[in-house]
Steps between C-alpha positions, in 0.01 A plus 500: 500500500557216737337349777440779760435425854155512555393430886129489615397645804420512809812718520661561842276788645708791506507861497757794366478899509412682191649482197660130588837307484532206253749317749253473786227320311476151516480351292703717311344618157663358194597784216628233263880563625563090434223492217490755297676440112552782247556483116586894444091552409602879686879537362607851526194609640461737791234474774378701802315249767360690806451281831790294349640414812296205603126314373428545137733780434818290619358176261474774196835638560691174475322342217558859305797486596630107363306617203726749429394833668669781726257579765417805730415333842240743624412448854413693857681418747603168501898502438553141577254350297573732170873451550441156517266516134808686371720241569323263311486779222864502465568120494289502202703723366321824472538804664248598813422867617353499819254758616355560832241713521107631532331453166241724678748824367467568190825650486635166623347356218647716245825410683470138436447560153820741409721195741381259227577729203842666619578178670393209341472671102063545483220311599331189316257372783344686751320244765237698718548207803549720863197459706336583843231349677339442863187294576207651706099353581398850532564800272449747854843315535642617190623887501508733267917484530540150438231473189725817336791312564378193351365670192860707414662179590284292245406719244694828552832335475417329148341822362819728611742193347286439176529899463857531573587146312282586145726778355838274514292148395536403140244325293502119594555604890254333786346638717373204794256597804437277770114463573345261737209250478370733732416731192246217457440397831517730725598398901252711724846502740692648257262778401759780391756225328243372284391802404817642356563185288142512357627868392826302356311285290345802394821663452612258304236474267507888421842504442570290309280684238699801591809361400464246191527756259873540659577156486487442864337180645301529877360162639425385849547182689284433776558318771332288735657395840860506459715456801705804579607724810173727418300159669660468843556873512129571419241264621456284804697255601315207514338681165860487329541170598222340287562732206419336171305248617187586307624499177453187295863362521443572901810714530695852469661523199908573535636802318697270198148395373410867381851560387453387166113669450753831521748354228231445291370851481830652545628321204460435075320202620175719612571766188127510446385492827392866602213578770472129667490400817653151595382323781703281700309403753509134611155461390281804618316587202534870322197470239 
């Protein structure tokens, strides 16, 4: 991978309604669209991405991709930014399925599962990425509605995928959740959020006992501050606008620099890698 673009905030304060547009953000967030190199490490692979339109998701899904990989593009509601991850999809060559939709549903998730097996041939790689979260001083503030919506979001929506995904994955398939540093250190602001990817972690870890006797990998990367539309969508303005600045390199991350924590896992060269968690997190320790 090349140089990404890497700016250092203070960002422009600004502010966007839930769940957030890539275009408006400024700076924009890098995915590795100008950086990204692949050497067919995922060649003939299929994978299902949720929140693939933009952040993390959107980084994954183009480095799969120019590795070699047909993707299911998994998102909400976003059409512009998943058409737009699709596009990049197919100029590397592969096919792209895209998917709008609640990952709340369980029936929605066994949808996105037969789309990659009647459409796209099976299912390699299943990355657990889609995730909500609001930021509160007070838990009076939080209700009972929004912590249920951030726990099927979170955790739900993995557990109905893994379910559906398991019966059509063959041994040497990946399963990849997306944690948080906030598993670790939790943000008293972002009570429910952190909660769910503690249970992730958790998830993981369980799991992937579950599953090595078929042959199926489950890791986790976890983030730390990573600049995405869930930050100017979510917190504060003037909050969003020094984002990252606590972490030892002083900065968000962009989206390219997880992109190839995923390829690891998702490919032969993390074949006996099972049950980890790999933090990229600009500094913040995870011990």
């Amino acid at each position: 991978m090349n140089e990404t673009r890497r700016p250092t905030p203070p960002h422009p304060e600004q502010h966007q309604e839930p769940p957030g547009q890539t275009a408006l953000m400024e700076p924009v967030p890098d995915h590795g669209e100008q950086s990204y190199r692949g050497d067919g490490k995922l060649k003939g692979k299929v994978a299902l991405i949720t929140g693939a339109d933009s952040g993390i998701g959107k980084a994954v899904a183009i480095a799969f991709a120019r590795e070699g990989a047909d993707v299911v593009i998994s998102y909400l509601s976003e059409d512009e930014d998943a058409h737009d991850t699709a596009r990049w999809v197919k100029e590397a060559g592969r096919r792209a399925v895209v998917a709008s939709g609640d990952i709340k549903s369980e029936d929605h998730c066994k949808a996105l599962v037969k789309r990659a097996v009647e459409e796209l041939g099976g299912i390699d790689i299943l990355v657990n990425n889609a995730a909500f979260q609001r930021t509160y001083a007070d838990i009076a503030d939080i209700t009972a509605e929004e912590w249920d919506e951030t726990f099927r979001t979170n955790i739900y929506g993995p557990f109905f995928l893994t379910k559906a995904a398991v019966p059509h994955m063959k041994p040497g398939s990946s399963i990849i959740n997306t944690t948080s540093i906030q598993s670790r250190q939790p943000s008293p602001q972002l009570l429910a959020y952190a909660s769910t990817k503690g249970s992730i972690s958790n998830f993981t870890a369980g799991l992937a006992e579950m599953l090595a006797d078929k042959g199926i990998r489950v890791n986790a990367v976890a983030p730390g501050p990573i600049w995405t539309p869930l930050i100017p969508s979510t917190m504060p303005a003037e909050k969003a606008a020094k984002f990252g600045e606590q972490t030892l390199l002083k900065r968000a991350g962009q989206p390219a620099e997880l992109a190839g924590a995923y390829v690891l896992l998702a490919s032969e060269l993390g074949s006996y890698m099972t049950g980890a968690v790999i933090p990229v997190t600009g500094g913040e320790i995870m011990i």
